[in-house]
N, C-alpha and C positions, 0 to 999 in steps of 0.2 A: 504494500500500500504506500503512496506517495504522502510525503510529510506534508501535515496542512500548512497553507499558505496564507498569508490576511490579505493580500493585493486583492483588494477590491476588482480591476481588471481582470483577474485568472477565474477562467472558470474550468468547473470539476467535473470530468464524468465519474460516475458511482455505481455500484453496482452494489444490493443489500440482499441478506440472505433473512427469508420470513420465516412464520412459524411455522407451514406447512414445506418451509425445505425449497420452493421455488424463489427463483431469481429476478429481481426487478434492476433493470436499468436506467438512472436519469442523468439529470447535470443542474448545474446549480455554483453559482456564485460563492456559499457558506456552506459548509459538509456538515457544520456542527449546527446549525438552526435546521437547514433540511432534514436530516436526519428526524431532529428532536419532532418534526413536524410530521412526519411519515409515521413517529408513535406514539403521538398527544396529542393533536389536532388536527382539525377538519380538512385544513390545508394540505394534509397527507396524500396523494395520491387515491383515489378510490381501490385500485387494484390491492395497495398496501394494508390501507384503514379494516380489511379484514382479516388480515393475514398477520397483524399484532402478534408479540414484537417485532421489528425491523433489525437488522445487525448490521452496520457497514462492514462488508468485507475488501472491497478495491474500490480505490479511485487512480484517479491520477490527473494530470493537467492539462489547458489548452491555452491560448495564448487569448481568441476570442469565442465568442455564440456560434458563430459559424461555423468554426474548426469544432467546437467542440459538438454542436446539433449532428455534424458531419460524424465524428465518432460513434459517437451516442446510437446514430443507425447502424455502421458497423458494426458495434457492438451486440445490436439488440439482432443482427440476421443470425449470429450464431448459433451454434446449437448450444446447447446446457453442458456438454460435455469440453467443447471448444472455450467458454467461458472460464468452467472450472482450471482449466490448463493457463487463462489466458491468468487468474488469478495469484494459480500457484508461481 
């Protein structure tokens, strides 16, 4: 996992592991308010908001929205297994 950064500027792609074991992928500006928001508020993703708790397990960085939206779908064509690998 990539060490948090504060630059405003960087944004994150993430990848959280729920309670039933599947993978969510986003991106987001702040890991540690995102995060807190996928499992205490309503702001949380609907896919998440049932799947309480949330775990960050990868993120890493982009320069901007673009590069990182740009990820963010790479990321999310993979398979579960491709993921898992991309984490370890």
């Amino acid at each position: 996992m990539s060490t948090l950064n504060k630059q405003k500027s960087l944004w994150h792609i993430y990848i959280l592991k729920c309670s039933d074991e599947s993978l969510y992928t986003g991106i987001t500006t702040d890991l540690i308010r995102r995060v807190d928001e996928h499992n205490n508020s309503a702001k949380g993703a609907k896919y998440t908001r049932i799947r309480r708790p949330v775990e960050l397990i990868y993120s890493e960085g982009c320069e901007d929205k673009s590069s990182a939206s740009k990820r963010e779908h790479e990321i999310k064509k993979l398979s579960r297994i491709q993921k898992l690998k991309l984490i370890k």
